[in-house]
MIZA-620839 format. One record per residue (C-alpha): residue in three letters; x, y, z; residue number from 0. Coordinates in steps of 0.02 Angstrom, whole numbers. Last residue first. Layout:
BEGIN
[r "ala",[X,Y,Z],NUM];
...
This chain:
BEGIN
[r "unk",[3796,6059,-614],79];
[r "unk",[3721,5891,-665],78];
[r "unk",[3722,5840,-485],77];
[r "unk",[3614,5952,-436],76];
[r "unk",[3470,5924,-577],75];
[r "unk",[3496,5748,-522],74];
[r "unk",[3465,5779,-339],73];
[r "unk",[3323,5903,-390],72];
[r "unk",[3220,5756,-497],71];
[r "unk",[3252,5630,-358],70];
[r "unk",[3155,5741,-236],69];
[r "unk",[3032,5782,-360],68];
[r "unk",[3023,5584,-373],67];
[r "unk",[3012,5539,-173],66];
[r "unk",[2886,5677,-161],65];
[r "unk",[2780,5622,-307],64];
[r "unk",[2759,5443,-230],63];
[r "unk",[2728,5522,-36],62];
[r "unk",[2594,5598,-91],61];
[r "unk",[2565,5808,-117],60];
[r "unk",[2422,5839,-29],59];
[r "unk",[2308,5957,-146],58];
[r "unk",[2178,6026,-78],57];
[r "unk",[2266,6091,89],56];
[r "unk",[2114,6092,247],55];
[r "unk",[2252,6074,375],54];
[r "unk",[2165,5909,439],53];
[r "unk",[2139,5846,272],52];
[r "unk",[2311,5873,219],51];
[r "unk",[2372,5796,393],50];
[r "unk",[2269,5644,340],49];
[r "unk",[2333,5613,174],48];
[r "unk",[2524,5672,233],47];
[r "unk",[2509,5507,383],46];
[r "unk",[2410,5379,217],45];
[r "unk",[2596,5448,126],44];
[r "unk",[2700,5402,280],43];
[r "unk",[2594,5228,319],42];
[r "unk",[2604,5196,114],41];
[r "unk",[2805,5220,131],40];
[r "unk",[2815,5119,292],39];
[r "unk",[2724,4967,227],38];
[r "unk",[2836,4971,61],37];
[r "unk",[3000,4975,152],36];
[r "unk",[2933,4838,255],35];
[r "unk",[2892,4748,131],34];
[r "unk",[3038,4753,37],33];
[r "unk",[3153,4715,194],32];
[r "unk",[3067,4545,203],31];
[r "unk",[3093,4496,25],30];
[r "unk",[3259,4536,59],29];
[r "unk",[3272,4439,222],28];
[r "unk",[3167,4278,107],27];
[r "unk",[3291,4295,-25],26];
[r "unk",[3450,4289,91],25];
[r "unk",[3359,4140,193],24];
[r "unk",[3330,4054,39],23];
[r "unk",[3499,3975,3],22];
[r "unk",[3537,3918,208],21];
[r "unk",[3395,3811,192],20];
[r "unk",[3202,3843,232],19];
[r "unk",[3152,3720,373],18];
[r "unk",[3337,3685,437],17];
[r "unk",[3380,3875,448],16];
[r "unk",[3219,3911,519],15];
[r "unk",[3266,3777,662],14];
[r "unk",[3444,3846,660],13];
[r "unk",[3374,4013,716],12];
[r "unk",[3260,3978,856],11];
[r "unk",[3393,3858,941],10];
[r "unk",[3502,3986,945],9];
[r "unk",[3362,4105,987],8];
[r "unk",[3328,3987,1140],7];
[r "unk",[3517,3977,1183],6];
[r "unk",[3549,4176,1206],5];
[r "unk",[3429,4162,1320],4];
[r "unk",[3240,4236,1283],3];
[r "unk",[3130,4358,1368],2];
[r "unk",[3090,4468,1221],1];
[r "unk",[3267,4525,1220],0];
């Protein structure tokens, strides 16, 4: 992985425990993990932009109002 021994990310990984503590380190994953969820969702809706454009639709639907219709059948769904 990446060129390194099991021993360098050992030593990789209780050096960022030492500099941030063993309380941040869930905070700082999550925090983490939130970004990248976020990147990927404006890379997905920028991706529909484009492929609209390309197509020639008016109207791309974005990634925001796809995510909500979707939520909006699930609980219609679930209701029945």
């Amino acid at each position: 992985m990446f060129g390194l021994s099991p021993w360098e990310l050992l030593l990789v990984f209780l050096a960022i425990l030492l500099l941030f503590g063993a309380k941040r380190l869930p905070e700082i994953g999550s925090s983490l993990g939130r970004g990248i969820r976020e990147f990927k969702g404006s890379i997905k809706e920028v991706e529909g932009d484009v492929r609209a454009e390309i197509t020639g639709d008016t109207a791309p639907p974005s990634a925001a109002s796809a995510t909500k219709e979707t939520a909006q059948a699930r609980s219609a769904n679930s209701e029945h």
